[in-house]
N, C-alpha and C positions, 0 to 999 in steps of 0.2 A: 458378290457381297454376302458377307452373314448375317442369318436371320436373327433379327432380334431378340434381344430377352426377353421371354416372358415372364409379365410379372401379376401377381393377383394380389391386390391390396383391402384388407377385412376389417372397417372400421365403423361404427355408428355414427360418426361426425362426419355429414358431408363435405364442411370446408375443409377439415385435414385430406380426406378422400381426394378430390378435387387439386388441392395444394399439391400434394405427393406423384400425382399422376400425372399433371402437369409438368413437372420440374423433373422429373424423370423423363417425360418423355420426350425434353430436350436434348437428352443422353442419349437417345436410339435406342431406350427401353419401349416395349410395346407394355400398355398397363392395363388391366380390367380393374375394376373397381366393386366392391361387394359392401355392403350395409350390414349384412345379416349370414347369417346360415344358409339362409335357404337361398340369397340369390349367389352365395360364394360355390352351391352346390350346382345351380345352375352354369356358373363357369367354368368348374371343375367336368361338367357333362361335355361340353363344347370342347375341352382340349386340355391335357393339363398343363400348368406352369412351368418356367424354370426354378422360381423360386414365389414363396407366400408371404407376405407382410402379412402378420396377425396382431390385432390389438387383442390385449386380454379381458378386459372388461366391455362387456356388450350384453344387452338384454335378451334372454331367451337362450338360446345357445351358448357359453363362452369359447373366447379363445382359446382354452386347455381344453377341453370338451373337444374343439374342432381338429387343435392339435394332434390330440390323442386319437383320433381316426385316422386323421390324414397319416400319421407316421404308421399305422398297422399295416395300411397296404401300398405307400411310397416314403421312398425317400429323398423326394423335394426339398431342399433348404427352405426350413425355416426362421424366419425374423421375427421375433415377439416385441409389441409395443408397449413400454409394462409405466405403470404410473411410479413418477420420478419417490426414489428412496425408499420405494416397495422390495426388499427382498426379499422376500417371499414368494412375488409372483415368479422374482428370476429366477430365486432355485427351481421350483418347481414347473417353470416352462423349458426351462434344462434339463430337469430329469424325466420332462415327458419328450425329451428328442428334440427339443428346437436348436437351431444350429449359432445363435446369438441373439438380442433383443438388446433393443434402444428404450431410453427411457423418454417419458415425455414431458414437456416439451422440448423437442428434441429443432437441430439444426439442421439443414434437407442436404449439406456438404458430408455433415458424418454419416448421415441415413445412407449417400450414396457410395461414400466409403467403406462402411460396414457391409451393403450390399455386395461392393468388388471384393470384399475380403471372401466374405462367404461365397461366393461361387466358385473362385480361387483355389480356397480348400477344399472344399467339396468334389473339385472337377467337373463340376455338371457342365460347364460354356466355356468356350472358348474366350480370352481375355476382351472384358468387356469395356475397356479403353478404346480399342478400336471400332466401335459404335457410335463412340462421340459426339455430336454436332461439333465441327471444325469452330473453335473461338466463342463459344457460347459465351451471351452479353453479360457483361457483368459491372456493366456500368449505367445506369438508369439516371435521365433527366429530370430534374424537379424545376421546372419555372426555367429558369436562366443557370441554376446549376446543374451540377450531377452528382448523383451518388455511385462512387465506388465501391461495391459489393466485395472485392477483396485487400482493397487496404483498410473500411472503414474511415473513410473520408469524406465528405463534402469538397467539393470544388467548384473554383469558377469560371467561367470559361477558358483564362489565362492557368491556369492550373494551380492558382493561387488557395489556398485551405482555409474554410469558415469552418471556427472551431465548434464540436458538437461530444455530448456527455455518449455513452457508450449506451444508455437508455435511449438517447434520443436517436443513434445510427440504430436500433434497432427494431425502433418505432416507423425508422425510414424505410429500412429493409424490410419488413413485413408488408408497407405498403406497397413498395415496389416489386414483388414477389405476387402481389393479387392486383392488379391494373385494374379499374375501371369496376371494380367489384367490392358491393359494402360490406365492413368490417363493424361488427358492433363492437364497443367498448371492451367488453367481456372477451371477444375474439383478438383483440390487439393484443391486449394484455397476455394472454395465452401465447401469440406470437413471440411478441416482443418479451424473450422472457430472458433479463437482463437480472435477474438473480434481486431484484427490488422485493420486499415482504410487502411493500403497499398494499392495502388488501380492500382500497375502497376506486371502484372501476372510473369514478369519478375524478380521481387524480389523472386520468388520461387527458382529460379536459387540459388541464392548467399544459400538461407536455405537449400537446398538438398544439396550442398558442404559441410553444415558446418556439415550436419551428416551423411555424406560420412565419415568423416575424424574423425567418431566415432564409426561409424559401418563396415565400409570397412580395411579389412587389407589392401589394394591399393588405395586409394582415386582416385588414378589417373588414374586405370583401376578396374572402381566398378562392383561387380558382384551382390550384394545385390538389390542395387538400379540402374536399368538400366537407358540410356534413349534411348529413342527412336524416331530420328530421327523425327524431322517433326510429332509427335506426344504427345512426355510430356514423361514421366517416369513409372516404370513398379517394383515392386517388385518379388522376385523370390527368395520363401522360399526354403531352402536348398543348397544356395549358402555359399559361403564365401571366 
């Protein structure tokens, strides 16, 4: 069997860190995770990458700065994380050698596409389809229904369709994407990033009631979708 890809991901936000290395590592990527410079150099001491996810905005060090080493003495594929409708960052972590960049917030389907693309070209790996987890889930339980990750659909047991806004599969899919793990407000929204200009975190409110009263047999005492007091909301597969 082939050895995994390695992958080293450089971001200040532990839930995006977390989310990505997760969801990757359901592909038969193998992922280190970095905060900073110095623990990304720590990883880079240990062994190098196949390829580096880099966000560009980070305190202390940035991502062009880290770029811009890393490319003088390899050439590792790099992926830049550039903040959405910045182009500026893009030209410019392209002409410091990065090999493509995602904007944020981004969908972890294109992140892994963009990552096949890039090794691809590059030729550093071997095609990394064949690493896969065979069938990976992509259909997640809420209560008595389910959510399907690739039609965007709710369903019910009988395979019958409860209709839902494209805001609100997105709200679903972020929970079900972090299991049993609180999401504050600020954080869904990020997620669930349905192109809405909303810009008060508050309105998340009024959207988890409306699929409370779609997913919960109790709206009124939810067990699907909790919240959690002074921190945002929490999903918790195998309720209902």
């Amino acid at each position: 069997m082939a050895d995994p890809v390695r992958v080293i991901v450089v971001d200040d936000e532990p839930d995006l860190r977390t989310m990505v290395a997760e969801y990757l590592g359901k592909y038969g990527f193998s992922v280190r995770t970095a905060g900073d410079a110095r623990e990304f150099d720590a990883h880079l001491a240990a062994g190098p990458p196949d390829l580096l996810i880099l966000d560009v905005n980070m305190p202390g060090e940035d991502g062009f700065s880290i770029a811009r080493r890393v490319r003088a003495r390899s050439d590792v594929p790099i992926l830049m994380l550039t903040a959405a409708c910045d182009t500026v960052d893009r030209v410019v972590g392209l002409e410091l050698g990065a090999d493509d960049y995602v904007t944020k917030p981004f969908d972890l389907r294109e992140l892994r596409a963009r990552i096949q693309a890039v090794l691809r070209r590059t030729g550093r790996v071997r095609e990394v389809q064949q690493q896969q987890v065979p069938n990976p889930i992509e259909r997640v339980r809420f209560g008595d229904l389910f959510l399907d990750l690739d039609t965007h659909r709710l369903l019910q047991p009988d395979g019958t369709e409860i209709r839902i806004t494209a805001t609100e599969f997105e709200l679903l899919a972020a929970l079900a994407r972090n299991p049993n793990r609180v999401l504050s407000r600020e954080r869904l929204l990020y997620l669930a990033h349905s192109g809405d200009s909303e810009p008060f975190d508050r309105s998340i409110d009024v959207r988890i009631a409306r699929i409370r009263r779609k997913v919960e047999r109790d709206p009124e005492k939810p067990q699907v979708i909790q919240t959690i007091r002074g921190a945002g909301y929490m999903f918790v597969p195998g309720k209902s």
